[in-house]
C-alpha positions as CSV (number, residue, x, y, z in Angstrom):
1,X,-9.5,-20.7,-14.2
2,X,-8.7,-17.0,-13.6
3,X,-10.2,-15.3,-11.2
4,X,-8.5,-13.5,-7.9
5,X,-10.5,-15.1,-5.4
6,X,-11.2,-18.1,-7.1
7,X,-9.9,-17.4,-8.2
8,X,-10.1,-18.9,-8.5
9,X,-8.3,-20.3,-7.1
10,X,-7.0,-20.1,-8.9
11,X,-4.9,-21.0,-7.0
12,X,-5.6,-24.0,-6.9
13,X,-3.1,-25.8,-9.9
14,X,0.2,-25.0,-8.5
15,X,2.8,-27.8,-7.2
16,X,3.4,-29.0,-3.7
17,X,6.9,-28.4,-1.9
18,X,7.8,-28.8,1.5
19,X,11.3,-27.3,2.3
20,X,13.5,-28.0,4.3
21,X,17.1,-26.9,6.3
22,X,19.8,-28.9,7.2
23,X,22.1,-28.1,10.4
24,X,23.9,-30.6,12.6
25,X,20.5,-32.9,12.5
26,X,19.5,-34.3,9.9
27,X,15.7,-34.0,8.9
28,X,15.0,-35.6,5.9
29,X,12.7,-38.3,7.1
30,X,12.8,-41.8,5.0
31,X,10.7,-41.2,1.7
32,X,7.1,-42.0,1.3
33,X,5.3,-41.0,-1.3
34,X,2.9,-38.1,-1.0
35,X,0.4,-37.9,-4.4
36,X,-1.2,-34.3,-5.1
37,X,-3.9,-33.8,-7.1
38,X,-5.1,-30.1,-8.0
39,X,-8.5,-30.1,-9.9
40,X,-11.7,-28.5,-10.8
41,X,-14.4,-30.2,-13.1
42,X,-17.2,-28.1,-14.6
43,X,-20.1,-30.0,-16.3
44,X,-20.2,-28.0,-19.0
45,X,-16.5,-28.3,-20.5
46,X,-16.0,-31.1,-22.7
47,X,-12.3,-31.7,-21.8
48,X,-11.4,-31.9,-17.8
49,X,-7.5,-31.3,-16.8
50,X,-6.6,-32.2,-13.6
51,X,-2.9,-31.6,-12.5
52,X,-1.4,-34.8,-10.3
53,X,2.4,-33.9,-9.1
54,X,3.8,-35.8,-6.2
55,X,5.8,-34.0,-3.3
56,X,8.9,-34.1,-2.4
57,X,11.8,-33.7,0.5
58,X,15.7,-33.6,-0.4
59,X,18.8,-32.2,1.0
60,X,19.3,-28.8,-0.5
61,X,17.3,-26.0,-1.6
62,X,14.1,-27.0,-1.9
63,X,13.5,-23.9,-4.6
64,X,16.5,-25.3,-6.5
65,X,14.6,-28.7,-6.7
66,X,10.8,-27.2,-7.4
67,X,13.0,-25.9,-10.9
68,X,13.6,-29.7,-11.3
69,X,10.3,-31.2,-13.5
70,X,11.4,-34.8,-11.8
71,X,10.9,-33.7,-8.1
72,X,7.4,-32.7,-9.1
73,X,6.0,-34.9,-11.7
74,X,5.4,-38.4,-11.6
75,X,7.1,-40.4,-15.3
76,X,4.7,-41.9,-17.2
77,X,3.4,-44.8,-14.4
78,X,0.2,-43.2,-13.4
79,X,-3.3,-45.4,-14.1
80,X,-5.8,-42.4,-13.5
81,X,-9.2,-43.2,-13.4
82,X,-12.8,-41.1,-13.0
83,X,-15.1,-43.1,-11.2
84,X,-19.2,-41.9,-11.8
85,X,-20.9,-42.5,-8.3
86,X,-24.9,-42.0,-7.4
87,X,-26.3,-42.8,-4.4
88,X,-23.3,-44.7,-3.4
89,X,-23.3,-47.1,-6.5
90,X,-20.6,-46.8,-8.9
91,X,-22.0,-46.8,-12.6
92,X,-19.2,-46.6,-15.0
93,X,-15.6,-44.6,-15.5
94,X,-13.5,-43.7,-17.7
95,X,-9.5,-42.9,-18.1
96,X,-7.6,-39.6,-17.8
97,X,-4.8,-39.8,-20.5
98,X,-1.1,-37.4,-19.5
99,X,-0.8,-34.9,-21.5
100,X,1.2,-31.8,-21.9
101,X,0.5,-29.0,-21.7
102,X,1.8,-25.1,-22.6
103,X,4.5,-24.4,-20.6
104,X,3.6,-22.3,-17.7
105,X,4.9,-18.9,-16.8
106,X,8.2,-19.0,-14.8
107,X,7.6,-19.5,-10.7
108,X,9.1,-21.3,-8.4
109,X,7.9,-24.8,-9.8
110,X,9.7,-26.0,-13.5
111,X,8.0,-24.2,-16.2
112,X,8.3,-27.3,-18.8
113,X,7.6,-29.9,-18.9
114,X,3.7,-28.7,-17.7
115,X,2.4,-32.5,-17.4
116,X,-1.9,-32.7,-17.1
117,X,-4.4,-35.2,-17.0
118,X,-7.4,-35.0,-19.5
119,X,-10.4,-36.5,-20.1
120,X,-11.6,-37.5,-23.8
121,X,-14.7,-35.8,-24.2
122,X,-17.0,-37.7,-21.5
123,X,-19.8,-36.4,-20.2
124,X,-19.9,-35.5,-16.9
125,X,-23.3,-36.2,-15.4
126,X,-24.7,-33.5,-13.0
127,X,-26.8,-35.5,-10.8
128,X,-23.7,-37.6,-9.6
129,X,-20.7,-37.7,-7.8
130,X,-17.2,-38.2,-9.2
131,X,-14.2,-39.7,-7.8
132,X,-10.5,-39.4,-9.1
133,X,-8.4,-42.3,-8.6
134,X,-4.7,-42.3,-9.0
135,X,-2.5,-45.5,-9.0
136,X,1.0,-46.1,-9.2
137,X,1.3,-49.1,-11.2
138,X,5.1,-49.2,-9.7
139,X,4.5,-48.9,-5.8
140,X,1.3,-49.5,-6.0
141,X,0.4,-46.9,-3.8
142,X,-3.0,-45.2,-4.5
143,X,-4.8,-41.5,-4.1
144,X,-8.4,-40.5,-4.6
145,X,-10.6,-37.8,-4.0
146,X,-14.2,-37.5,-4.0
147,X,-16.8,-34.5,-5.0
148,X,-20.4,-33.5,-5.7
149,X,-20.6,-31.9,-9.2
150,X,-22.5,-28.3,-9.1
151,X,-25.3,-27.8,-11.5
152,X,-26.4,-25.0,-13.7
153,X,-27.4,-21.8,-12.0
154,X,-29.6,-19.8,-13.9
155,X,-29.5,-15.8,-14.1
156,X,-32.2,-13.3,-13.4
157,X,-30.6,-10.2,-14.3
158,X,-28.8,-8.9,-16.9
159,X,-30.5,-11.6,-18.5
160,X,-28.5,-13.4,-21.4
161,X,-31.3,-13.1,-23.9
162,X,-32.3,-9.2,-22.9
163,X,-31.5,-6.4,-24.3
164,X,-32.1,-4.2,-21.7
165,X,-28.7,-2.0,-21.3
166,X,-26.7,-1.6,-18.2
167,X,-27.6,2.1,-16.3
168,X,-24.3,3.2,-14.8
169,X,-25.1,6.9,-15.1
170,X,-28.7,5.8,-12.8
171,X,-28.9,7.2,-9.4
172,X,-30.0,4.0,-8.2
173,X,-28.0,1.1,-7.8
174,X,-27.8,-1.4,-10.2
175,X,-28.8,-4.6,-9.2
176,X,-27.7,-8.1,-10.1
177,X,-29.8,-11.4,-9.8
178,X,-29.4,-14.8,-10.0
179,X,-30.3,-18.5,-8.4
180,X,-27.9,-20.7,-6.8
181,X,-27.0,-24.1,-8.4
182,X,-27.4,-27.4,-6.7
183,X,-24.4,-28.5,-4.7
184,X,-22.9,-24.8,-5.0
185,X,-21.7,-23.2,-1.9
186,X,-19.5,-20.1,-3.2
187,X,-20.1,-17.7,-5.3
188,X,-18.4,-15.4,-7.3
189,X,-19.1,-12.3,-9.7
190,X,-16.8,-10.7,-12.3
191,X,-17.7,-7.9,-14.4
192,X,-15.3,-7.9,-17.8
193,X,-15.6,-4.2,-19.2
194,X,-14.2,-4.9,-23.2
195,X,-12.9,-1.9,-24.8
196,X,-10.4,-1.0,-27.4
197,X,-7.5,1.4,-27.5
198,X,-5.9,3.6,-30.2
199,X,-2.8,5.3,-30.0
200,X,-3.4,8.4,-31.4
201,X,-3.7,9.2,-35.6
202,X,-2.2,5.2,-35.9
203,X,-5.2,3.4,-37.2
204,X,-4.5,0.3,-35.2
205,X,-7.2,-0.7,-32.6
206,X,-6.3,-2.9,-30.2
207,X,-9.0,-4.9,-27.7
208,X,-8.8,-5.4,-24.2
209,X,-11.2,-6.1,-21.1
210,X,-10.4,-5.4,-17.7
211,X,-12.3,-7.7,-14.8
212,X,-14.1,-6.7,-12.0
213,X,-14.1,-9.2,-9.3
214,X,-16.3,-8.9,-6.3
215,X,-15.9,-10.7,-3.2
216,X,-17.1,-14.3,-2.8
217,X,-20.4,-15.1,-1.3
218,X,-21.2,-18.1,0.7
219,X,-25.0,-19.7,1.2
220,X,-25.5,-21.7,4.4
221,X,-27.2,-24.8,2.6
222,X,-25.8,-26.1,-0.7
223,X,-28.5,-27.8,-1.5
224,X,-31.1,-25.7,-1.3
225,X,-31.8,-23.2,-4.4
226,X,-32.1,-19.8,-3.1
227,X,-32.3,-16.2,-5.0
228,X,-28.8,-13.9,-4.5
229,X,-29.3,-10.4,-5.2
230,X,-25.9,-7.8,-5.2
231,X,-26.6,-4.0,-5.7
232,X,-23.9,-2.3,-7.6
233,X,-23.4,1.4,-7.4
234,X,-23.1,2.7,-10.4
235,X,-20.7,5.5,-9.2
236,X,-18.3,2.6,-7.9
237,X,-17.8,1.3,-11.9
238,X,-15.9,4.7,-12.7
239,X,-14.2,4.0,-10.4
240,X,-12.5,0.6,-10.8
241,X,-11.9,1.9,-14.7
242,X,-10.2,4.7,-13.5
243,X,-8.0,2.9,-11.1
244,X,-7.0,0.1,-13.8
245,X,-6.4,2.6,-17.0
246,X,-3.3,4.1,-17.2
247,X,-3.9,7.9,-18.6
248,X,-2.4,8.5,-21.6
249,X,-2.7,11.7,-23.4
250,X,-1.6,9.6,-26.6
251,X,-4.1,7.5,-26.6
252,X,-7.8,7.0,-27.6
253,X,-10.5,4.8,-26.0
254,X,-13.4,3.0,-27.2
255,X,-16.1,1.9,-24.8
256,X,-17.1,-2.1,-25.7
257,X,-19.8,-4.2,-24.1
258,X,-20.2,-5.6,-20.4
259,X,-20.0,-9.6,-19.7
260,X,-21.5,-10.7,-16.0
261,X,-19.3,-13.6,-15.3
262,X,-21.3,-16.1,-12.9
263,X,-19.3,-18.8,-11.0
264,X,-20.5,-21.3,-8.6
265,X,-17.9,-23.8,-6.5
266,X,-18.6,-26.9,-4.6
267,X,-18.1,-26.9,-1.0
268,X,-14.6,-28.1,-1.1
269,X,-13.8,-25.8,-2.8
270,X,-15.5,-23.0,-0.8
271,X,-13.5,-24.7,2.5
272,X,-10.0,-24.3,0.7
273,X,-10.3,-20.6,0.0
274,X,-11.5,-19.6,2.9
275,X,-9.0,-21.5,4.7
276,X,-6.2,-19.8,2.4
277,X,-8.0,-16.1,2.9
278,X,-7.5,-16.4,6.8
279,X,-5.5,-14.3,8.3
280,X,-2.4,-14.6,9.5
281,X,0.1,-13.4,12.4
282,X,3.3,-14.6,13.7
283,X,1.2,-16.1,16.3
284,X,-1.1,-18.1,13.8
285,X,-0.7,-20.0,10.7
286,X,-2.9,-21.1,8.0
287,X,-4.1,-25.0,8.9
288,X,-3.4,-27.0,5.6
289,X,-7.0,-28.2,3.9
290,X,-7.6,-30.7,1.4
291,X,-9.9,-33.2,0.0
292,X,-7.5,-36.0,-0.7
293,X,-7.2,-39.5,0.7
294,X,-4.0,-40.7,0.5
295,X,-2.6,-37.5,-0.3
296,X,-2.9,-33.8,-0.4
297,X,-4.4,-31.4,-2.8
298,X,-7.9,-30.3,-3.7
299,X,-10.4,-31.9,-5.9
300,X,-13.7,-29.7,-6.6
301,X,-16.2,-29.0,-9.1
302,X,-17.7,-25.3,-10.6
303,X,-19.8,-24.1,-12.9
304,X,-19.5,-21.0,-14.8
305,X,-22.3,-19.2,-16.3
306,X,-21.8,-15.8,-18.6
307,X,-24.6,-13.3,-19.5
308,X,-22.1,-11.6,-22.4
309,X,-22.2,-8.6,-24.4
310,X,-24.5,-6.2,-22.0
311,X,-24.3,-2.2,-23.7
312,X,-24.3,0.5,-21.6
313,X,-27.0,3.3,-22.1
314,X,-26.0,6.1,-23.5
315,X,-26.0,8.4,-20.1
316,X,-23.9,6.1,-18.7
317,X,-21.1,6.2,-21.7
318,X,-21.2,10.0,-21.5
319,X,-20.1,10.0,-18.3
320,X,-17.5,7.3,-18.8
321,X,-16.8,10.0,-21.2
322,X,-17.0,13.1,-19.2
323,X,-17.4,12.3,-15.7
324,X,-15.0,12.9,-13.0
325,X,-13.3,10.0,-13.2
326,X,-12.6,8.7,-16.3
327,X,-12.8,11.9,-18.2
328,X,-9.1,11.9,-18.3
329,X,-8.6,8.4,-20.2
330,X,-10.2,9.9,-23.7
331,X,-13.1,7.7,-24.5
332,X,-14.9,8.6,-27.7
């Protein structure tokens, strides 16, 4: 899940904390449990993680506590179950087991344990709904969220079986097709650019990509399948490589291949990041969204669709070579 806007969203699987100060009142209210679930399910994965944490209030420093893997994360007492719903009838489940994870990098919230929830290589059916419901087999207090799964969208152009090469070097913009998926409301397009460096006279070759993420688009009617076109100016490519490569007299470039990088989100998700990408004053604050009954949190579905290894023509690697501004990053 790494995208900037999404980013998804990224964005999306951190922890829950609500802070707190202590003067002369005291403000901790009495506990009740607050379950958070943080999840996106794409049909086409054959393992789901969702992350379920609970929140938490304490006396102290709430960022002293978020270091603490108990404040966050439930023990083992958690019965988590994915319900299948169509056309409001439920027609079967099936577990998510804990599991743990790699440990995450070092935030605010406890870096280890990193304690997930997986599936076990179910099928996710695209023409239904799926609910997650979490129970405490302890309290017996119980979460659940609800969402529509987004289907398959299908791309025009690049197209993944052509072999048509990308024209940078054109003096028309290049233009990107594809149609929306059922039950998707945001979109998103990245552009990885895969190339390989060389420090000078070493031999060693070493790969890297950088991403090119455009701004999210929105469509007024999930469920109705629509063409999106985005024209992409050719000039504006040197750009962005010239602005995320370091030059380095030392070191040698080699130009790779292009993947498109298609993602389509639910509208639950489309509500929480463009609730989180408001903007803000000392006057306003950002209103808290979520899906969750019982809780907080969001619960959404995507789909991700790649149109990989696009070349470039040959004009346009000259003047990746060449050009104004990338000449000075020494690709060969």
């Amino acid at each position: 899940m790494k995208m900037k806007n999404v980013i998804l969203a990224l964005f999306i699987l951190s922890g829950l904390t609500i802070s707190s100060c202590d003067n002369d009142i005291e403000l901790n209210a009495p506990y009740k449990e607050i379950g958070v679930i943080y999840g996106l399910i794409n049909p086409s994965d054959s393992i789901h993680y969702v992350r379920i944490q609970k929140a938490y209030l304490g006396a102290g420093n709430a960022l002293t506590m978020a270091q603490v893997a108990d404040s966050i994360y439930y023990p083992d007492i958690l019965d988590v179950q994915m319900v299948r719903i169509k056309d409001g009838s439920v027609l079967g489940s099936f577990p998510l087991t804990r599991f743990i994870g790699a440990d995450k990098q070092d935030g605010i919230f406890a870096a280890t344990p990193n304690v997930l929830y997986k599936s076990n290589g179910e099928t996710i059916s695209r023409d239904s709904e799926y609910k997650i419901v979490v129970t405490n087999t302890q309290s017996g207090n119980v979460f659940s969220a609800q969402t529509p799964i987004v289907d398959s969208l299908r791309i025009i152009r690049p197209s993944i079986a052509s072999s048509n090469q990308v024209q940078w070097a054109s003096q028309f913009p290049y233009k990107v097709e594809y149609v929306t998926a059922k039950n998707g409301k945001v979109y998103n397009l990245t552009i990885r650019f895969k190339y390989a460096e060389e420090v000078f006279g070493s031999g060693v070759i070493t790969p890297k990509y950088i991403d090119w993420i455009f701004p999210n688009r929105l469509v007024s009617n999930p469920e109705q399948v629509t063409n999106l076109i985005q024209e992409i100016e050719g000039e504006d490519f040197y750009k962005f490589v010239a602005d995320q490569i370091d030059v380095d007299p030392n070191m040698v470039r080699y130009a790779g291949t292009l993947d498109f990088i298609f993602t389509a989100g639910a509208e639950f998700l489309a509500n929480y990041i463009a609730i989180n990408q408001a903007t803000t004053s000392v006057l306003t604050s950002i209103p808290e969204y979520s899906n969750v009954e019982g809780g907080t949190g969001i619960f959404s579905s995507r789909f991700i669709q790649v149109s990989p290894n696009k070349s470039m023509d040959p004009a346009s690697l000259n003047l990746l070579k060449t050009g104004p501004y990338t000449s000075a990053l020494n690709f060969q």
